[in-house]
DRENDO-1510 file (C-alpha; in Angstrom, 1 decimal, always signed):
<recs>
REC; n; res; u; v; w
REC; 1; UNK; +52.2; +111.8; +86.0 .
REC; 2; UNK; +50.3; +111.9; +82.8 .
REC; 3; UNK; +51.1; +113.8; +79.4 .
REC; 4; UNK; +48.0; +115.7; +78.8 .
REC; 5; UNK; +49.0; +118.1; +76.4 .
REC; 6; UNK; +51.9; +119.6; +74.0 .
REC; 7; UNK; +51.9; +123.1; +72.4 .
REC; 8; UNK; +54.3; +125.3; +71.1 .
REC; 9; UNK; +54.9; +128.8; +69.8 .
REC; 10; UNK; +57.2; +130.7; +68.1 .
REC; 11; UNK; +59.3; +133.3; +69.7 .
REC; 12; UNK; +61.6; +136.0; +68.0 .
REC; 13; UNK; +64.0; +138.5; +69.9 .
REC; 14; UNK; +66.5; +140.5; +68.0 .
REC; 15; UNK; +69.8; +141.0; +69.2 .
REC; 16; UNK; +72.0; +143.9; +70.2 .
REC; 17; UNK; +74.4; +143.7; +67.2 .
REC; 18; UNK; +74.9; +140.5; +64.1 .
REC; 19; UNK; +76.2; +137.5; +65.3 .
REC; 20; UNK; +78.4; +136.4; +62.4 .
REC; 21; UNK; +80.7; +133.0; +61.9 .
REC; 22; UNK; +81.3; +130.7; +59.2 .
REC; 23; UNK; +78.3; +129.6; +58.7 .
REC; 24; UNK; +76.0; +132.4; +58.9 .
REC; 25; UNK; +74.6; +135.8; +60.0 .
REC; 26; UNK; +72.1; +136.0; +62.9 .
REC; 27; UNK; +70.2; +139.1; +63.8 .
REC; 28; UNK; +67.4; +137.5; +65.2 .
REC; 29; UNK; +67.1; +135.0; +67.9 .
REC; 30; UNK; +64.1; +132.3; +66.7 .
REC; 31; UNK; +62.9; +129.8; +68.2 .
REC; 32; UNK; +60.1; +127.3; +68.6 .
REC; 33; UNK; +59.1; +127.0; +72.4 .
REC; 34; UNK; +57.4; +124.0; +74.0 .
REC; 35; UNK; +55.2; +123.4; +76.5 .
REC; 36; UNK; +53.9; +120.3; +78.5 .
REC; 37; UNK; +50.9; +119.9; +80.9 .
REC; 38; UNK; +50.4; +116.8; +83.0 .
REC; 39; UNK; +47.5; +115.6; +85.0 .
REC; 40; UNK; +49.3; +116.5; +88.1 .
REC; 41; UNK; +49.1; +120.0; +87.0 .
REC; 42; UNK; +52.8; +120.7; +86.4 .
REC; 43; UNK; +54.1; +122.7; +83.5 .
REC; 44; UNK; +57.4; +121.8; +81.9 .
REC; 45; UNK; +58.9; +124.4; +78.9 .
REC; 46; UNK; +61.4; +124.1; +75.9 .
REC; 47; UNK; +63.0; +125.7; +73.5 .
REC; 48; UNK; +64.8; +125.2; +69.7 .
REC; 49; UNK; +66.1; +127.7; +68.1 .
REC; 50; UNK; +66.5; +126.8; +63.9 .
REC; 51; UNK; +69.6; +126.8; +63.0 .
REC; 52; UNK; +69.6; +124.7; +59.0 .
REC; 53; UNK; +73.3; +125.5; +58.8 .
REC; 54; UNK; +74.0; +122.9; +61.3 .
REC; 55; UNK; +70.9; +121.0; +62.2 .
REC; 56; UNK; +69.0; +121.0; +59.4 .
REC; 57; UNK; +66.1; +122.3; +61.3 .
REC; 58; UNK; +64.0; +124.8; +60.6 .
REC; 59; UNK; +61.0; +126.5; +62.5 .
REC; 60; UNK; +58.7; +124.7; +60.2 .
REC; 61; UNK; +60.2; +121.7; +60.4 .
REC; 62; UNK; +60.9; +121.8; +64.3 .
REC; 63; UNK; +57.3; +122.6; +64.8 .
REC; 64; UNK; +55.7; +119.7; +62.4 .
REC; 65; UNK; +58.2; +117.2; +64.0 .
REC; 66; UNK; +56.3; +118.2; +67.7 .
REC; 67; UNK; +52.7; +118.9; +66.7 .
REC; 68; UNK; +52.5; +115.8; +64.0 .
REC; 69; UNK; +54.8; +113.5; +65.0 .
REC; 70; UNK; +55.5; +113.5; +69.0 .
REC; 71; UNK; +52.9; +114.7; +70.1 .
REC; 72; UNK; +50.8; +112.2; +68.8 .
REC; 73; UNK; +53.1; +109.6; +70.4 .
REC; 74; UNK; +53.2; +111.0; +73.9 .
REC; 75; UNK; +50.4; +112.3; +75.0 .
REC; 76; UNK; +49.2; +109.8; +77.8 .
REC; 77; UNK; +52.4; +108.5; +78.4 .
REC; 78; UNK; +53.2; +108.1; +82.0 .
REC; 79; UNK; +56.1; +110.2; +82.9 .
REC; 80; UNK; +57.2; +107.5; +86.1 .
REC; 81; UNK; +58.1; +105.7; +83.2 .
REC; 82; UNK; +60.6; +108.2; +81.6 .
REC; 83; UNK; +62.7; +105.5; +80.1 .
REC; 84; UNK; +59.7; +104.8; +77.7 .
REC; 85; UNK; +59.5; +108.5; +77.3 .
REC; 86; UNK; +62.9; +109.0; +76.0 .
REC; 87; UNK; +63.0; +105.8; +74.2 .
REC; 88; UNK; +60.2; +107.0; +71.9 .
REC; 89; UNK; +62.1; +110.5; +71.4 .
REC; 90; UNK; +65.0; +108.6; +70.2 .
REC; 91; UNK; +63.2; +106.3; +67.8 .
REC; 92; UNK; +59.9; +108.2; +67.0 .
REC; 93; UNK; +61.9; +109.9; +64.1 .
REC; 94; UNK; +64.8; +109.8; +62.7 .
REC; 95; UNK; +67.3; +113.3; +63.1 .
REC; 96; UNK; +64.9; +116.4; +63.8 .
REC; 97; UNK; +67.4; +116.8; +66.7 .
REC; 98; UNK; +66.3; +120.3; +67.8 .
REC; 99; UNK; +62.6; +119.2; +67.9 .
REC; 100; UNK; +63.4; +116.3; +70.2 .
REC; 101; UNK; +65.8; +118.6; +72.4 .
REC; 102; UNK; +62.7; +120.9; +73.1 .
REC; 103; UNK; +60.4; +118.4; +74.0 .
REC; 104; UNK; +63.2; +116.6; +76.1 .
REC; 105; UNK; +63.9; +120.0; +78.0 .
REC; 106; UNK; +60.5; +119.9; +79.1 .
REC; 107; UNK; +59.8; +116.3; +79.9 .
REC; 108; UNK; +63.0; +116.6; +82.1 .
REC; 109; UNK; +61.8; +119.8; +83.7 .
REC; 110; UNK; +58.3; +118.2; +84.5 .
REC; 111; UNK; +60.6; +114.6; +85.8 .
REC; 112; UNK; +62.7; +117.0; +88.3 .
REC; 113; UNK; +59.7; +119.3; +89.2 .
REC; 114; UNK; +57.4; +116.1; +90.4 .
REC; 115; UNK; +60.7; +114.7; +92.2 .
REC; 116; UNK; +60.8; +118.3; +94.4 .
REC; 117; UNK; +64.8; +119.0; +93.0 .
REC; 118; UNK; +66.6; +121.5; +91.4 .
REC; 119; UNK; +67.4; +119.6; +87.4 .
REC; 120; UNK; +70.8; +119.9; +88.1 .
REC; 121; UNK; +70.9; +118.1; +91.5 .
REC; 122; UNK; +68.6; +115.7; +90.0 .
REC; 123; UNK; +71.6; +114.8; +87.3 .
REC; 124; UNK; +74.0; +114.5; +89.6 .
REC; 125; UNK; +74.2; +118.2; +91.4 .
REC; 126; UNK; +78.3; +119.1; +90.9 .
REC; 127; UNK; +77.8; +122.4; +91.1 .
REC; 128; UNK; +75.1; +125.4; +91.3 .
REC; 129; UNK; +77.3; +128.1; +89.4 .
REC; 130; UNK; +79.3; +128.4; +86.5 .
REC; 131; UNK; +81.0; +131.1; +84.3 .
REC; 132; UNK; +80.3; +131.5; +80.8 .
REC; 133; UNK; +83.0; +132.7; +77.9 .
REC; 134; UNK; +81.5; +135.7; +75.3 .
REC; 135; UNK; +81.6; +135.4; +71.7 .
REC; 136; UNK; +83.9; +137.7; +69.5 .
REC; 137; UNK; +81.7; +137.7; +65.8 .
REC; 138; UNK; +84.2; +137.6; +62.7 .
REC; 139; UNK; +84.8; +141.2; +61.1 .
REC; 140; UNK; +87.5; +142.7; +60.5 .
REC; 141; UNK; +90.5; +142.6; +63.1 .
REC; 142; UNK; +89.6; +146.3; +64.1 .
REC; 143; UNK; +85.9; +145.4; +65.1 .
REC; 144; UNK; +86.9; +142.3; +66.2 .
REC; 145; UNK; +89.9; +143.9; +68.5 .
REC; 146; UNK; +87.1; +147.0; +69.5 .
REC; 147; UNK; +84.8; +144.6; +70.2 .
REC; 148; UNK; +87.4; +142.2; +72.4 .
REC; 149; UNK; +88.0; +145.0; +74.5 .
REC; 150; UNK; +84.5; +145.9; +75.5 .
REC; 151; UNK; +83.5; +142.4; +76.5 .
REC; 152; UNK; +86.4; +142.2; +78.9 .
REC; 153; UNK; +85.6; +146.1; +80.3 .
REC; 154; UNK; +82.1; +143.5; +81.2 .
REC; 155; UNK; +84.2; +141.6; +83.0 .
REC; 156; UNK; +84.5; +138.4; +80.6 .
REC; 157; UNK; +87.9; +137.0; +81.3 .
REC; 158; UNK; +87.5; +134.0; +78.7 .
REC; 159; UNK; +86.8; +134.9; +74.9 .
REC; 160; UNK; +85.4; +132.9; +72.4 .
REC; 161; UNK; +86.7; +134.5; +68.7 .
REC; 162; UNK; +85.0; +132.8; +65.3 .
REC; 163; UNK; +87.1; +133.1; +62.5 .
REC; 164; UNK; +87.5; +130.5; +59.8 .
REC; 165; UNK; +85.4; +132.6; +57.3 .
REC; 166; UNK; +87.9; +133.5; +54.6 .
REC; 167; UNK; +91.7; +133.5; +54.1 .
REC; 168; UNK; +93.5; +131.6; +57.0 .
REC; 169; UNK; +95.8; +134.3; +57.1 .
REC; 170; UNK; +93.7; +136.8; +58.0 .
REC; 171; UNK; +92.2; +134.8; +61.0 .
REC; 172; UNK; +95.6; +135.2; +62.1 .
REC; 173; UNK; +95.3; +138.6; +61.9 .
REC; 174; UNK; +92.0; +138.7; +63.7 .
REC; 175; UNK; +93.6; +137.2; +66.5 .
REC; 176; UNK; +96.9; +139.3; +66.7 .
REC; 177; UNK; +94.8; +141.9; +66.8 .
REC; 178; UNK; +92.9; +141.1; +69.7 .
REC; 179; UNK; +95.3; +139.8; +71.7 .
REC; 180; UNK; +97.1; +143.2; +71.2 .
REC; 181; UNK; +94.8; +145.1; +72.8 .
REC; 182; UNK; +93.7; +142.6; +75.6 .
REC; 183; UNK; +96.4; +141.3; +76.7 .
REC; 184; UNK; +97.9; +138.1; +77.9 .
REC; 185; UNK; +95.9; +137.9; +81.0 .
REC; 186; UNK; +92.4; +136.9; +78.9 .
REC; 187; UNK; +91.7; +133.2; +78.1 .
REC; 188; UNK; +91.2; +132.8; +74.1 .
REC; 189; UNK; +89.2; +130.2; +72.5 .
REC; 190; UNK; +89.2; +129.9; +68.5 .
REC; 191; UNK; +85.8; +128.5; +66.8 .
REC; 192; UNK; +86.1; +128.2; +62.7 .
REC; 193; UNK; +83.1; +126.5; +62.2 .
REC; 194; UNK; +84.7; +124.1; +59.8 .
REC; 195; UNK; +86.4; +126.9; +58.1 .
REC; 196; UNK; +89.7; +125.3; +57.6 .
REC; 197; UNK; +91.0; +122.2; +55.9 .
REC; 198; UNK; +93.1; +119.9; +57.4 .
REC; 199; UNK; +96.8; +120.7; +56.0 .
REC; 200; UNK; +96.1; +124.6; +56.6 .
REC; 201; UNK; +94.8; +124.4; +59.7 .
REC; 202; UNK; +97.8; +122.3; +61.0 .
REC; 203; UNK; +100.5; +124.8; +59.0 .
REC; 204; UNK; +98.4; +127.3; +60.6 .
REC; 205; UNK; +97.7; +126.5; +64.5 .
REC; 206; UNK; +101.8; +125.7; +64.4 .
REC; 207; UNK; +102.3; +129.5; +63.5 .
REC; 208; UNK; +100.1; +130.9; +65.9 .
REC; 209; UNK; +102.0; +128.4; +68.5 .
REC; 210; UNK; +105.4; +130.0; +68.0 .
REC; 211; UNK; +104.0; +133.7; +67.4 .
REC; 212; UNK; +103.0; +133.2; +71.3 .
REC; 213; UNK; +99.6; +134.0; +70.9 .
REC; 214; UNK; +98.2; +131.4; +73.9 .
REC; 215; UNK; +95.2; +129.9; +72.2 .
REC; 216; UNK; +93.4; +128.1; +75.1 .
REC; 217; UNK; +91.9; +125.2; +72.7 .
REC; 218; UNK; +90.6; +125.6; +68.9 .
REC; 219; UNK; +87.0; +124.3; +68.1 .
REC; 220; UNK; +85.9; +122.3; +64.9 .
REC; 221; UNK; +88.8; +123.4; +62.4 .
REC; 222; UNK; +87.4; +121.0; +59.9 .
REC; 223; UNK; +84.4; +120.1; +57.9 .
REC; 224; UNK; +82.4; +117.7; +60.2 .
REC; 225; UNK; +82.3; +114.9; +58.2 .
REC; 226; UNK; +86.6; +114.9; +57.8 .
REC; 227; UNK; +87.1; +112.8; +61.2 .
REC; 228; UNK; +90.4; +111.7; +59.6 .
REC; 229; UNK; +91.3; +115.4; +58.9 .
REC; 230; UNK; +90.2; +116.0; +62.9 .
REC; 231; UNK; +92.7; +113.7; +64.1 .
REC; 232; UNK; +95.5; +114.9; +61.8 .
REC; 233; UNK; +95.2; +118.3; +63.2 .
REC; 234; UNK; +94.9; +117.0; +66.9 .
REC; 235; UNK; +97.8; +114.8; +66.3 .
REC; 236; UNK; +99.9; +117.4; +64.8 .
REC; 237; UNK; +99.7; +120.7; +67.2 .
REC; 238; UNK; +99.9; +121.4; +70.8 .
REC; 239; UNK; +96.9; +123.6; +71.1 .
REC; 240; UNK; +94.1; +121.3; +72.3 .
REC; 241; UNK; +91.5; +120.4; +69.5 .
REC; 242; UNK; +87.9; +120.5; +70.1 .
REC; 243; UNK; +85.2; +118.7; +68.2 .
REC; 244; UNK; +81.7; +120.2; +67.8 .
REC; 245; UNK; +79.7; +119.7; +64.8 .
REC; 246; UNK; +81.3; +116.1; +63.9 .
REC; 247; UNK; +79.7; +114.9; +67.3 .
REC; 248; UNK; +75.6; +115.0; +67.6 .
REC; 249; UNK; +75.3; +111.3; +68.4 .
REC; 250; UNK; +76.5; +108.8; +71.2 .
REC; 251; UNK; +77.8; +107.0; +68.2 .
REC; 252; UNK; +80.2; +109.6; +66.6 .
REC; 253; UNK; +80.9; +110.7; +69.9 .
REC; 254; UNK; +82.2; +107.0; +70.0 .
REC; 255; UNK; +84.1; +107.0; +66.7 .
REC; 256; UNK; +86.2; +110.1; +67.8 .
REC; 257; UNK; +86.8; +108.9; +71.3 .
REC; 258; UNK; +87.8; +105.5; +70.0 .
REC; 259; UNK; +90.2; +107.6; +67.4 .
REC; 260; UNK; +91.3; +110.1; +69.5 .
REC; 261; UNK; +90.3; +112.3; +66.7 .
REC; 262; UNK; +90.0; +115.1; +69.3 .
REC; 263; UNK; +91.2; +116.4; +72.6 .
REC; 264; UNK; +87.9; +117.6; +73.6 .
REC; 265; UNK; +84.5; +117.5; +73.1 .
REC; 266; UNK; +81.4; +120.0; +72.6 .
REC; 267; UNK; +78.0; +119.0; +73.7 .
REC; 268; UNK; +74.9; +120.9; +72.6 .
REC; 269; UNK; +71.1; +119.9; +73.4 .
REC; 270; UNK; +70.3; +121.3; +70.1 .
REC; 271; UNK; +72.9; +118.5; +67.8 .
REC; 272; UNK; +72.4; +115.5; +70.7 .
REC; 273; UNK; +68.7; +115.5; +70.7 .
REC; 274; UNK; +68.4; +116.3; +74.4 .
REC; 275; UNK; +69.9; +115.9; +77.6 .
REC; 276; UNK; +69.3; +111.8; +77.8 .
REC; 277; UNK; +71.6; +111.5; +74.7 .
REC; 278; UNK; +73.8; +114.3; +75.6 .
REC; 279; UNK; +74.6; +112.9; +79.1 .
REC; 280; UNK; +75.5; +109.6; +77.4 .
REC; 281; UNK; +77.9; +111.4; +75.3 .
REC; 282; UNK; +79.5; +113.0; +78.3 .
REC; 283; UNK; +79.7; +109.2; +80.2 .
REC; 284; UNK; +81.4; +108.1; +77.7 .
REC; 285; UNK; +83.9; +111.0; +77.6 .
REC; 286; UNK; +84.9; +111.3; +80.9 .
REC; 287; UNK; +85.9; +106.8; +80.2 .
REC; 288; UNK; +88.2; +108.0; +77.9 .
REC; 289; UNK; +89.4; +110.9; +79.7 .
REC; 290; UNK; +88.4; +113.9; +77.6 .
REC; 291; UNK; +86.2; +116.9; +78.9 .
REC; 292; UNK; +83.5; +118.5; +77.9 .
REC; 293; UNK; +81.9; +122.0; +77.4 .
REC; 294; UNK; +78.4; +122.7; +77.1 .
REC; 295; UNK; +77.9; +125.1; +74.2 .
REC; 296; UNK; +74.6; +126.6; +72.8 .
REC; 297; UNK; +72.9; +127.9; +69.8 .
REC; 298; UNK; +71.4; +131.4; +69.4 .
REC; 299; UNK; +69.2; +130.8; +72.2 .
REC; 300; UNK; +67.2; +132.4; +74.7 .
REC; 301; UNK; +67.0; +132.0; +78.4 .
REC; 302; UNK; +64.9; +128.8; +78.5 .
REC; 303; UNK; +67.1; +126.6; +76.1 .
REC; 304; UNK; +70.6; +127.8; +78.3 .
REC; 305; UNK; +68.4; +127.4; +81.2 .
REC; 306; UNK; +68.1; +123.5; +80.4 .
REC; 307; UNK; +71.9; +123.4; +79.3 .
REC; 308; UNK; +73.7; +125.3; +82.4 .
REC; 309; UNK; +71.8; +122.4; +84.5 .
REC; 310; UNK; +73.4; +119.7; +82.6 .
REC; 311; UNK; +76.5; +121.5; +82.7 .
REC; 312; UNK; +76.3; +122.1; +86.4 .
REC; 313; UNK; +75.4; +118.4; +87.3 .
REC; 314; UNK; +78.6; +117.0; +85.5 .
REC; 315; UNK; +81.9; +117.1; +87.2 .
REC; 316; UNK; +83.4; +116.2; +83.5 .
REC; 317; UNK; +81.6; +119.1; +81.8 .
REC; 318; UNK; +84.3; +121.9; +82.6 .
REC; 319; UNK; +83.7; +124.7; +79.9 .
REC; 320; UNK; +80.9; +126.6; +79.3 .
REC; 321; UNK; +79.3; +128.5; +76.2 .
REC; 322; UNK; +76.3; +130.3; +77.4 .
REC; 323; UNK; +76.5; +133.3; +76.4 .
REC; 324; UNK; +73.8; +133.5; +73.6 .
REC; 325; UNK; +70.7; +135.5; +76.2 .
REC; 326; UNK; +73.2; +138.1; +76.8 .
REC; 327; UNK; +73.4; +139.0; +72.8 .
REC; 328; UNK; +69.3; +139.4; +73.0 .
REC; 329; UNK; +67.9; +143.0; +73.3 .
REC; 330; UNK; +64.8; +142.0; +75.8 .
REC; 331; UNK; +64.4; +138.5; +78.2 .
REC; 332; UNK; +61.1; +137.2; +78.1 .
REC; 333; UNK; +61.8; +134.5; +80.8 .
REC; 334; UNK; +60.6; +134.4; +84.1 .
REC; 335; UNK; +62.2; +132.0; +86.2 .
REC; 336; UNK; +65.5; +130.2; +85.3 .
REC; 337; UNK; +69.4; +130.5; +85.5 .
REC; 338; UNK; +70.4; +133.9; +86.7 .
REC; 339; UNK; +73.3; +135.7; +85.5 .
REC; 340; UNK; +75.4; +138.5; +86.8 .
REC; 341; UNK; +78.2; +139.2; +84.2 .
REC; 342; UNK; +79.8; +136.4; +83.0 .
REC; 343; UNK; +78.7; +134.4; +86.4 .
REC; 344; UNK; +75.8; +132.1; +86.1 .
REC; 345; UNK; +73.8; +130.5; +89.3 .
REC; 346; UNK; +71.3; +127.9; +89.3 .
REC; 347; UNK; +68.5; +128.4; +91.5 .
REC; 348; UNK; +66.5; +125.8; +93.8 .
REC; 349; UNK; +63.6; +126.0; +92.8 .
REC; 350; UNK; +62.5; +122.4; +91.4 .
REC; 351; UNK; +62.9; +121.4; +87.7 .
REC; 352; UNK; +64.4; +124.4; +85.4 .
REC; 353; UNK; +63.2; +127.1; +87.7 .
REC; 354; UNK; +61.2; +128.6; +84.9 .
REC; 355; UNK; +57.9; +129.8; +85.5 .
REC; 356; UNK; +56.3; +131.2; +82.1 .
REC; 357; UNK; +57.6; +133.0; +78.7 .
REC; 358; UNK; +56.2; +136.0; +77.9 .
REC; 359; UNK; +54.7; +136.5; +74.6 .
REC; 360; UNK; +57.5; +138.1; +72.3 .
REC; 361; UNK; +56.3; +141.4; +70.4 .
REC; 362; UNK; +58.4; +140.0; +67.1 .
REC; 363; UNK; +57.0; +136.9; +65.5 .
REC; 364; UNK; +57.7; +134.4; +62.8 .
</recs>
C-alpha cells in the first residue's frame, strides 16, 4: 500500500453563534483538510483546524508544513510499514502539531481501511458509542445561564462552562448563575483556559467547594507552562484538576504523571500530533492511574470523526469533548461518526467511515 499522493484544501463553516473563552473568539470554523491516495486505490481524509492561540498553527503554516515538508517525505512510502510512517511524522519537523495530526488522521484511516475494520476496533474497539458534554461560551452570567438552559432542553446532561476570562469573582458568578437555573441534576465541567494563577485559583475552587456548587473536575486553571502552579492547585482542593494545554507531548504528559501535577488528563489530536503520540500519552496514563478525555478544537466532522475513534477504542479514555460539529451552521461530511443529541455512534464501515467532503461555499 503505496502513498501516491497528498493534497489539501481549506474549508470554512461559520457557526451558529461566537464561541468565546480565554483565549479567543471563534465565529468561523477553519480548517486545512487532507487527503491521501494509495496505489491500492483507497482514500484516507484529515483535518486541522488553526488555532495560533494554542498551537501556534496557522492555515498557512499547517498547509506549507504538508505540501513542502511531508509530503515530500512520504509519498512512496509503504503504508505495511506504518512504523516508518509515523516515525518520519514525528521527526520530519519539529512542533507543526496540527499539520502532523491531519496527515496522521488519514494515514490511520487508509491503515484501518486496507485491514477491513472499523479505526476504533482496530485500536483496541472498547466501545462503539459515546456521549459528548456541550460548551457554555463566557458572557455574562445571564447569557451564560440562558444559554445553559437551552443546551440541556437538547438533552445535554454534562456542561462544559469557560470562564477564566476576567475577574475570578465573576467566574463565580457565571457559575452560580447557571447552576441556578439548571439545577443540581446536570454534570458541570469548568475550562479557564489558563485564566487563573495558581494562589487564586486555589482560594477560589475552595469557595466554590463550600458554596455547594458540584463542579465535576476544572480544566487547565493555570498558564501551561506553571507545572509547579498545576500541582499546587491539585494538591490543594478536592475538585479534580485537569490538565490540557501543559500536555501536547508523551514527554510532558510524563513530567505531570511523574509529579502528580494533575488528577486528569486532556488529550487532543490537534496538541499530540496525532493519534500514534496521543495513544502513548493515554498508555502511560492509565500506568499511573489517571483518565483521560478526548477533547477537540473548533472542528468539523472529519477531525471528531478521527478523535471519537480513539476515544472509543480506549477503556482509559472516559470523557468526551466533541461537541465542536454541532456549533457549525452546515456539515459537509459524508460518512463518519453520527450523532443524535448528545449521543455519538461509530459506524462499521472500515477506517473513519468517511466517504468525501464537500466543497465549503466560504473559503480562506
Amino acid at each position: 500500500m503505496i502513498i501516491e499522493n497528498i493534497e489539501v484544501r481549506r474549508q470554512a463553516v461559520p457557526l451558529h453563534k461566537p464561541f468565546k473563552t480565554a483565549l479567543r473568539t471563534v465565529t468561523t470554523a477553519e480548517s486545512i483538510l487532507v487527503k491521501i491516495t494509495t496505489n491500492n486505490g483507497l482514500t484516507g481524509w484529515g483535518e486541522a483546524p488553526a488555532t495560533v492561540v494554542i498551537t501556534g498553527d496557522s492555515l498557512h503554516s499547517i498547509e506549507g508544513a504538508i505540501l513542502y515538508t511531508f509530503k515530500p517525505q512520504l509519498v512512496g512510502k509503504n503504508l505495511l510499514n506504518y512504523e516508518e510512517v509515523f516515525h518520519i511524522l514525528k521527526q520530519g519537523m519539529v512542533n507543526n502539531t496540527s499539520a502532523k495530526a491531519a496527515l496522521d488522521m488519514a494515514l490511520y484511516d487508509l491503515i484501518a481501511q486496507n485491514a477491513g475494520l472499523p479505526l476504533y476496533q482496530f485500536l483496541g474497539g472498547y466501545k462503539n458509542e459515546l456521549e459528548t458534554d456541550y460548551t457554555v461560551s463566557v458572557n455574562e452570567p445571564d447569557e451564560m445561564g440562558e444559554d445553559a438552559v437551552e443546551y440541556v432542553k437538547n438533552g445535554f446532561n454534562v456542561l462544559k462552562i469557560k470562564v477564566g476570562k476576567d475577574d475570578i469573582r465573576k467566574d463565580i458568578e457565571r457559575i452560580q448563575e447557571i447552576r441556578r437555573r439548571i439545577g443540581n441534576d446536570i454534570k458541570i465541567r469548568l475550562d479557564a483556559n489558563q485564566g487563573w494563577e495558581a494562589k487564586e485559583a486555589v482560594r477560589s475552587i475552595r469557595k466554590m467547594e463550600d458554596m455547594g456548587l458540584d463542579i465535576e473536575l476544572i480544566e487547565q486553571p493555570v498558564k501551561a507552562h506553571d507545572i509547579a502552579g498545576l500541582k499546587t492547585v491539585t494538591d490543594s482542593v478536592e475538585t479534580p484538576i485537569m490538565a490540557d494545554e501543559s500536555v501536547f507531548t508523551p514527554l510532558q504528559a510524563f513530567e505531570v504523571l511523574k509529579l502528580r501535577a494533575a488528577d486528569l488528563i486532556n488529550i487532543k489530536l490537534m496538541k499530540a500530533g496525532g493519534i500514534y503520540q496521543a495513544q502513548q500519552i493515554n498508555h502511560m496514563a492509565e500506568l499511573c492511574g489517571v483518565e483521560c478525555m478526548v477533547g477537540s478544537m473548533i472542528e468539523s466532522r472529519l477531525g471528531i470523526t478521527a478523535a471519537a475513534h480513539l476515544a472509543g477504542a480506549k477503556k482509559n479514555i472516559t470523557r468526551f469533548d466533541f461537541d465542536a460539529p454541532l456549533m457549525l451552521i452546515k456539515d459537509y461530511v459524508q460518512g463518519g461518526v453520527v450523532y443524535d443529541g448528545r449521543k455519538m455512534t461509530l459506524t462499521d464501515a472500515p477506517g473513519l467511515g468517511v466517504t468525501t467532503i464537500l466543497e465549503s461555499e466560504t473559503t480562506v
